[in-house]
C-alpha positions as CSV (number, residue, x, y, z in Angstrom):
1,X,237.9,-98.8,220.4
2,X,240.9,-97.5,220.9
3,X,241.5,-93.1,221.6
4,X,243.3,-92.9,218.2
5,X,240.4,-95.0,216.8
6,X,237.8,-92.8,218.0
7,X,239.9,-89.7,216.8
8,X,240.1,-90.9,213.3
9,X,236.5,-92.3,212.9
10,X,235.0,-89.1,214.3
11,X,237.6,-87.0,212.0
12,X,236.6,-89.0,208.8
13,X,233.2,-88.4,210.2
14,X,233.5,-84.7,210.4
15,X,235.0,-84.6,207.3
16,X,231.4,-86.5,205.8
17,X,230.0,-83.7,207.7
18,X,231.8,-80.5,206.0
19,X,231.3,-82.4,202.7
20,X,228.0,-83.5,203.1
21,X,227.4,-79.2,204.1
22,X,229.8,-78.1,201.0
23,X,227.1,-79.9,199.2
24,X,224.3,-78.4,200.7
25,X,225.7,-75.2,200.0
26,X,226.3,-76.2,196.4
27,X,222.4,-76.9,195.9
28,X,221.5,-73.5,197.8
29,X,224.2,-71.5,195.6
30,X,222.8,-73.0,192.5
31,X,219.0,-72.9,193.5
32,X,219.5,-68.9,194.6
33,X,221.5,-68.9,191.0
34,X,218.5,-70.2,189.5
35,X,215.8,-68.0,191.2
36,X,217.8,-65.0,190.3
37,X,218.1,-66.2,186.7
38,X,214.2,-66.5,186.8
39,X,213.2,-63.1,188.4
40,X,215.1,-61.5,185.7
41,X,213.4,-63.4,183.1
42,X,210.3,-62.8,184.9
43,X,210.9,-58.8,184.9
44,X,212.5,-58.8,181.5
45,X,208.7,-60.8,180.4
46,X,206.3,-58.4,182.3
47,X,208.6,-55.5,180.7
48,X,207.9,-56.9,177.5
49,X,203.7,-57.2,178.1
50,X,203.8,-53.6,180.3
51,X,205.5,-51.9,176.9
52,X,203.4,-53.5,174.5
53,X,200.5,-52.6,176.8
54,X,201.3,-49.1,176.6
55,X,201.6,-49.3,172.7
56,X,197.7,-51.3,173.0
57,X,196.7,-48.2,174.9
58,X,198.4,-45.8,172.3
59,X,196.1,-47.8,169.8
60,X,193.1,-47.3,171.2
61,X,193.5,-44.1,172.1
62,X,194.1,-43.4,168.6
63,X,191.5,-45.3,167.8
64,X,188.9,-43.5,170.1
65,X,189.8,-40.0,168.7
66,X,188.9,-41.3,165.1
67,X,185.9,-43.0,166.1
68,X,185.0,-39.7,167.6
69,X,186.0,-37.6,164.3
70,X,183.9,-40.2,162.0
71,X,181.1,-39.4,164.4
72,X,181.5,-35.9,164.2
73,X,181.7,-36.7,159.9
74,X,178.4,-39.0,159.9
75,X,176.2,-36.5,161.8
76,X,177.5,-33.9,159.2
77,X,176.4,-36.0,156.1
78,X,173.1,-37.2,158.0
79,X,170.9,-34.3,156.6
80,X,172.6,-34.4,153.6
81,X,171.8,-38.1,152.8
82,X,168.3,-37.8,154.0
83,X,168.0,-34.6,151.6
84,X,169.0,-36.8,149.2
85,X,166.7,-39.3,149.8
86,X,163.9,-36.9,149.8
87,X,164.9,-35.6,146.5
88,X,164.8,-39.2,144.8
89,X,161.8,-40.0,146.0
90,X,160.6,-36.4,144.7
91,X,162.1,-37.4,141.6
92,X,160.9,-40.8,141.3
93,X,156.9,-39.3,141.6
94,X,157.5,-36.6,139.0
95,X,158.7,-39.0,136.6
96,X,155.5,-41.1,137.4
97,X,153.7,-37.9,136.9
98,X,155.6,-36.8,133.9
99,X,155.1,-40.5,132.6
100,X,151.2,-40.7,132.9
101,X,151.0,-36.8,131.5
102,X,152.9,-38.0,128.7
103,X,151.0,-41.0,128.2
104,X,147.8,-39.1,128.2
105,X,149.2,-36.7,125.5
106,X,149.9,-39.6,123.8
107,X,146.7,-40.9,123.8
108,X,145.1,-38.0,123.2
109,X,147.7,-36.8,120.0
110,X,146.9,-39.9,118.6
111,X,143.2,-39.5,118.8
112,X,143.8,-36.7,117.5
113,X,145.7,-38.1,114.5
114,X,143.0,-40.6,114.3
115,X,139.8,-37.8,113.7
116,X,142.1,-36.0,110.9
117,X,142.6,-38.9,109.4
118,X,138.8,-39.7,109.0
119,X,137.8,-36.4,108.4
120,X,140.6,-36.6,105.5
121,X,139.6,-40.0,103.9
122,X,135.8,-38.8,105.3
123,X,134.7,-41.9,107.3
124,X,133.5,-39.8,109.8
Protein backbone atom coordinates (compact mmCIF):
# COMPACT_ATOMS: atom_id res chain seq x y z
CA UNK A 1 0.00 0.00 0.00
CA UNK A 2 1.06 2.98 -1.16
CA UNK A 3 1.43 6.57 1.58
CA UNK A 4 -1.48 8.16 -0.41
CA UNK A 5 -3.27 4.80 -0.12
CA UNK A 6 -2.99 4.57 3.51
CA UNK A 7 -3.93 8.43 3.84
CA UNK A 8 -7.19 7.97 2.07
CA UNK A 9 -8.23 4.56 3.57
CA UNK A 10 -7.56 5.86 7.07
CA UNK A 11 -9.42 9.32 6.08
CA UNK A 12 -12.53 7.42 4.77
CA UNK A 13 -11.99 5.49 7.89
CA UNK A 14 -12.13 8.36 10.17
CA UNK A 15 -14.72 9.73 8.40
CA UNK A 16 -16.83 6.06 9.38
CA UNK A 17 -15.64 7.07 12.67
CA UNK A 18 -17.17 10.77 13.07
CA UNK A 19 -20.30 9.30 11.46
CA UNK A 20 -20.53 6.24 13.08
CA UNK A 21 -20.17 8.93 16.60
CA UNK A 22 -22.65 11.62 14.97
CA UNK A 23 -24.87 8.66 15.23
CA UNK A 24 -24.21 7.79 18.56
CA UNK A 25 -24.83 11.10 19.51
CA UNK A 26 -28.12 11.10 17.65
CA UNK A 27 -29.43 8.06 19.80
CA UNK A 28 -28.11 9.72 23.12
CA UNK A 29 -29.87 13.26 22.04
CA UNK A 30 -33.02 11.50 21.33
CA UNK A 31 -32.90 8.87 24.32
CA UNK A 32 -32.18 12.08 26.85
CA UNK A 33 -35.16 13.74 24.57
CA UNK A 34 -37.18 10.90 25.58
CA UNK A 35 -36.35 10.57 29.28
CA UNK A 36 -37.08 14.20 29.62
CA UNK A 37 -40.34 13.85 27.84
CA UNK A 38 -41.18 11.04 30.41
CA UNK A 39 -40.19 12.67 33.74
CA UNK A 40 -42.46 15.40 32.88
CA UNK A 41 -45.20 13.14 32.15
CA UNK A 42 -44.21 11.24 35.19
CA UNK A 43 -44.54 14.69 37.42
CA UNK A 44 -47.38 16.05 35.52
CA UNK A 45 -49.17 12.10 36.57
CA UNK A 46 -48.16 12.08 40.34
CA UNK A 47 -49.42 15.93 40.20
CA UNK A 48 -52.55 14.73 39.08
CA UNK A 49 -52.91 11.64 42.01
CA UNK A 50 -51.11 14.17 44.88
CA UNK A 51 -54.15 16.81 43.95
CA UNK A 52 -56.83 14.47 43.86
CA UNK A 53 -55.36 13.01 47.04
CA UNK A 54 -55.70 16.19 48.69
CA UNK A 55 -59.42 16.53 47.49
CA UNK A 56 -59.73 12.41 48.95
CA UNK A 57 -58.53 13.91 52.22
CA UNK A 58 -60.83 17.03 52.02
CA UNK A 59 -63.57 14.22 51.72
CA UNK A 60 -62.95 12.51 54.49
CA UNK A 61 -62.37 15.07 56.53
CA UNK A 62 -65.63 16.25 55.67
CA UNK A 63 -66.88 13.18 56.15
CA UNK A 64 -65.43 12.56 59.72
CA UNK A 65 -66.85 15.89 61.10
CA UNK A 66 -70.37 14.63 59.95
CA UNK A 67 -70.00 11.31 61.20
CA UNK A 68 -69.02 13.00 64.39
CA UNK A 69 -72.22 15.48 64.33
CA UNK A 70 -74.64 12.35 63.53
CA UNK A 71 -73.05 10.90 66.59
CA UNK A 72 -73.55 13.75 68.65
CA UNK A 73 -77.56 13.71 66.96
CA UNK A 74 -78.10 9.79 67.70
CA UNK A 75 -77.04 10.03 71.38
CA UNK A 76 -79.51 13.07 71.59
CA UNK A 77 -82.56 11.04 70.25
CA UNK A 78 -81.32 7.71 72.24
CA UNK A 79 -83.46 8.50 75.43
CA UNK A 80 -85.98 9.81 73.42
CA UNK A 81 -86.62 6.67 71.32
CA UNK A 82 -86.28 4.42 74.24
CA UNK A 83 -88.96 6.83 76.11
CA UNK A 84 -90.81 6.07 73.32
CA UNK A 85 -90.54 2.61 73.40
CA UNK A 86 -91.47 2.52 77.00
CA UNK A 87 -94.57 4.45 76.41
CA UNK A 88 -95.83 1.85 73.70
CA UNK A 89 -95.27 -0.86 75.60
CA UNK A 90 -97.15 1.12 78.46
CA UNK A 91 -99.77 1.67 76.02
CA UNK A 92 -99.98 -1.66 74.51
CA UNK A 93 -100.80 -3.21 78.44
CA UNK A 94 -103.39 -0.63 79.23
CA UNK A 95 -105.17 -1.36 76.21
CA UNK A 96 -105.00 -5.11 77.24
CA UNK A 97 -106.18 -3.92 80.63
CA UNK A 98 -108.78 -1.56 79.19
CA UNK A 99 -109.79 -4.59 76.80
CA UNK A 100 -110.36 -7.31 79.56
CA UNK A 101 -112.18 -4.49 81.91
CA UNK A 102 -114.29 -3.86 79.12
CA UNK A 103 -114.93 -7.27 78.37
CA UNK A 104 -115.84 -8.01 81.85
CA UNK A 105 -118.33 -5.01 81.88
CA UNK A 106 -119.57 -6.61 79.01
CA UNK A 107 -120.22 -9.72 80.44
CA UNK A 108 -121.37 -8.57 83.35
CA UNK A 109 -124.00 -5.64 81.59
CA UNK A 110 -125.24 -8.33 79.73
CA UNK A 111 -126.03 -10.60 82.68
CA UNK A 112 -127.35 -7.98 83.84
CA UNK A 113 -129.67 -7.49 80.89
CA UNK A 114 -130.27 -11.10 81.02
CA UNK A 115 -131.84 -11.16 84.99
CA UNK A 116 -134.20 -8.04 83.99
CA UNK A 117 -135.30 -9.75 81.27
CA UNK A 118 -136.47 -12.83 83.30
CA UNK A 119 -137.60 -10.95 86.10
CA UNK A 120 -139.77 -9.01 83.26
CA UNK A 121 -141.16 -12.05 81.43
CA UNK A 122 -140.85 -13.84 85.20
CA UNK A 123 -138.86 -17.05 84.41
CA UNK A 124 -136.90 -16.44 87.21
Amino acid sequence: MAPAEIDASVHRQLGELVAGMRGLQDSIKRLEEGAIRSEDKAAASRQGVHSRMDQLVDRVGDVEASVTSIGADVAEMKPVTDDVKRWKLMGIGALGVTGIAAMALGVSFAEAIRRILFAVIGKG
